[in-house]
Structures are given as C-alpha cells and as structure tokens.
C-alpha positions in Angstrom: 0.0 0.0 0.0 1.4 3.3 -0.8 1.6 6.3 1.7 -1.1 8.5 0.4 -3.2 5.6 0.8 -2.0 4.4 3.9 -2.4 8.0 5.4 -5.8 8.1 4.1 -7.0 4.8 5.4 -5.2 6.1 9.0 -7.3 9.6 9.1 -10.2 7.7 8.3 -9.5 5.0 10.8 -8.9 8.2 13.3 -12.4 10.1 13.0 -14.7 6.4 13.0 -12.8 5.9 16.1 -13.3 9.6 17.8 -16.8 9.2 16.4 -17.3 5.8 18.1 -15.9 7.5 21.7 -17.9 10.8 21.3 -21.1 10.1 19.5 -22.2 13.7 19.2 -19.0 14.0 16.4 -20.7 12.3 14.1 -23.4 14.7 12.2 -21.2 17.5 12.9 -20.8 19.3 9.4 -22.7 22.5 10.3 -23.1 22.4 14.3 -26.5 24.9 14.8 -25.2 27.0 11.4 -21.5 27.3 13.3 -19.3 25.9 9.5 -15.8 26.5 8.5 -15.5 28.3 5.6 -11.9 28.5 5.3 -9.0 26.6 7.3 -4.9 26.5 6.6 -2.2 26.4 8.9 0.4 29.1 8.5 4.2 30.0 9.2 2.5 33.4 10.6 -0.6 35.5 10.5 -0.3 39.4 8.8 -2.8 42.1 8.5 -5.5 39.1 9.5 -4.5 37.0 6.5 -2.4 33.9 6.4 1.0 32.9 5.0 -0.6 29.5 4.2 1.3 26.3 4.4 0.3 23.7 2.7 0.9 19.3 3.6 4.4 19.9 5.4 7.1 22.7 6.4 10.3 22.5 8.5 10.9 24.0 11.7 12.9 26.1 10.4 10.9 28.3 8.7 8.7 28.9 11.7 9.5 31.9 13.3 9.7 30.9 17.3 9.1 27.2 16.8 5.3 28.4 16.3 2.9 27.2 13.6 -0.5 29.1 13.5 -3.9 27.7 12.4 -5.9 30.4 10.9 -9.7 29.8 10.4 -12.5 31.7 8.7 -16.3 30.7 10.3 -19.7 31.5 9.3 -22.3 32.0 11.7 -26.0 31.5 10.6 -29.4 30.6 12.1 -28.8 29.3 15.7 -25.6 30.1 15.9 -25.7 33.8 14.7 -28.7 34.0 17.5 -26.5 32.7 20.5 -23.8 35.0 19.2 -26.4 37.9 19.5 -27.7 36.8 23.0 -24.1 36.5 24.5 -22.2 39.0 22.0 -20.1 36.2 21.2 -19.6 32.4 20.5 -16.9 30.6 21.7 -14.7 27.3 19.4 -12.0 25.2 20.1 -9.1 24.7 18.2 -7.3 21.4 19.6 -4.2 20.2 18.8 -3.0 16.6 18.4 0.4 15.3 17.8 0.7 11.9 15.6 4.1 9.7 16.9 4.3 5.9 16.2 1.0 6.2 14.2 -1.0 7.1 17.6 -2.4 10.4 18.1 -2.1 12.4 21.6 -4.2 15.8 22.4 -1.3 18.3 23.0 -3.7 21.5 23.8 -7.3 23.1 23.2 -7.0 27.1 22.2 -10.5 29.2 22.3 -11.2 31.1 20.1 -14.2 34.1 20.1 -16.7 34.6 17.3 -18.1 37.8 17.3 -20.2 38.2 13.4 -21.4 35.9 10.7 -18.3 35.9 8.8 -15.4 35.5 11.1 -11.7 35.1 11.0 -9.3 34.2 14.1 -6.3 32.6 14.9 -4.5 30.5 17.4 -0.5 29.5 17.2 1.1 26.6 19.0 4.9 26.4 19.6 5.5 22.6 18.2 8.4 20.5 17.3 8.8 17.9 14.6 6.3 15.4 14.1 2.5 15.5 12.1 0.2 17.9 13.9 -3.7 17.8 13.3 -6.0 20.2 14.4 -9.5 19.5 14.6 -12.2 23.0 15.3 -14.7 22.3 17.6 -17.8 24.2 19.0 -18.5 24.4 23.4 -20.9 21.5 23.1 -17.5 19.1 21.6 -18.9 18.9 18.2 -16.4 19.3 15.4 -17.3 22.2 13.4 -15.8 21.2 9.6 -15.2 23.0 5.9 -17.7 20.6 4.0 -16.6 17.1 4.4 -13.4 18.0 6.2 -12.9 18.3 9.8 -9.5 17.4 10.3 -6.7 19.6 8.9 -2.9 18.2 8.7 0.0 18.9 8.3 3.9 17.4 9.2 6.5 19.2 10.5 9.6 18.2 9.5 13.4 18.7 11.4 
C-alpha cells in the first residue's frame, strides 16, 4: 500500500474511532449553522490574513518554533442567534500530535466569534512530528469545511 493511501486509510481510521468514543462527532458538518469556511495552517498571520502552508514545512521556517492555524467561520441561524444573546460564541481549536502512528491531544485554544463571517487565529509552539487540528464548538462537536474536519499537516526537522 502506498503512503497517500496508507495515510488516508489512517485519518479515516482516526475520525470512525473519535466518532465511536464521542457520538455527538458524528453529524457534525454545520453544528447549529456554526461551519468552517476557510482553514490552513500558517508560518504566521499578517494584516489578519495567512501565510498559508500547505501538507508539510520544516521547523525552520517557523519563526519561534510556532505554527498558526488560521480559520474563517460562518455563523448563521442558531448560531448567529446565540452570538447575539451572549455577543459572542466561543470554538475550540485542539491540537493533536501523531508519533508511532497514535495520536495524543497536545492542547485546546479558544477562540471568540463575534459576526457571521469570522476570521481568528490560534498558534502553537511545536516540534517535529505530524500535527492535526481539529475545530470544535463548546458543546465538543467538530465544526468542519464541507466534508473535512481534520486539517494536517507534518512538520519536518
């Protein structure tokens, strides 16, 4: 089996698992009109817009050891009307780290959404390895860009 497929077969492998421990994750595409519109991870974060990375980077070239996840939400229907009640809503961005093919939670950022069409950030000092980051809303259910709701990416030495 090749690696694109072996890395396929492991993410999917991943999310029927976290579905099968948290069954709230799995009809989370739009959670109460809270959706991703726009995800990428980033070597940094200027003017509100991201210097977008793509499958893999090296240290390196992150200034401070810090990779950024940068996300744009949209906010409709019952999430839009929470937003209004409580002038905000509040996500998750948590990190995992993937070593020997098992994947460990390494931290969960907040972040605050404020309108219907929100960007925000969140940056994590991290070292070598492959980093997911999975979105999630306060009730724990993934928030995701269509069909995605993992985003990847490997950090190499």
């Amino acid at each position: 089996m090749n690696t694109i497929m072996l890395r396929r077969c492991l993410r999917v492998l991943v999310l029927v698992c976290l579905a099968c421990l948290f069954p709230d994750l799995r009809d989370a595409h739009a959670v109460n009109g809270l959706a991703i519109l726009d995800a990428t991870f980033a070597s940094q974060v200027v003017d509100r817009r991201p210097a977008r990375l793509l499958q893999s980077c090296r240290l390196g070239s992150l200034p401070g050891s810090r990779l950024w996840f940068w996300v744009r939400l949209g906010c409709t229907g019952e999430c839009e009307k929470s937003m209004v009640a409580k002038g905000h809503v509040k996500v998750f961005v948590d990190w995992y780290l993937r070593e020997e093919g098992i994947l460990t939670k390494q931290t969960s950022l907040p972040l605050t959404v404020k309108g219907p069409n929100w960007r925000a950030w969140v940056a994590k000092g991290v070292k070598p390895g492959v980093w997911v980051a999975v979105v999630r809303a306060e009730d724990s259910q993934w928030v995701c860009l269509k069909a995605r709701c993992d985003f990847t990416i490997e950090v190499k030495p």
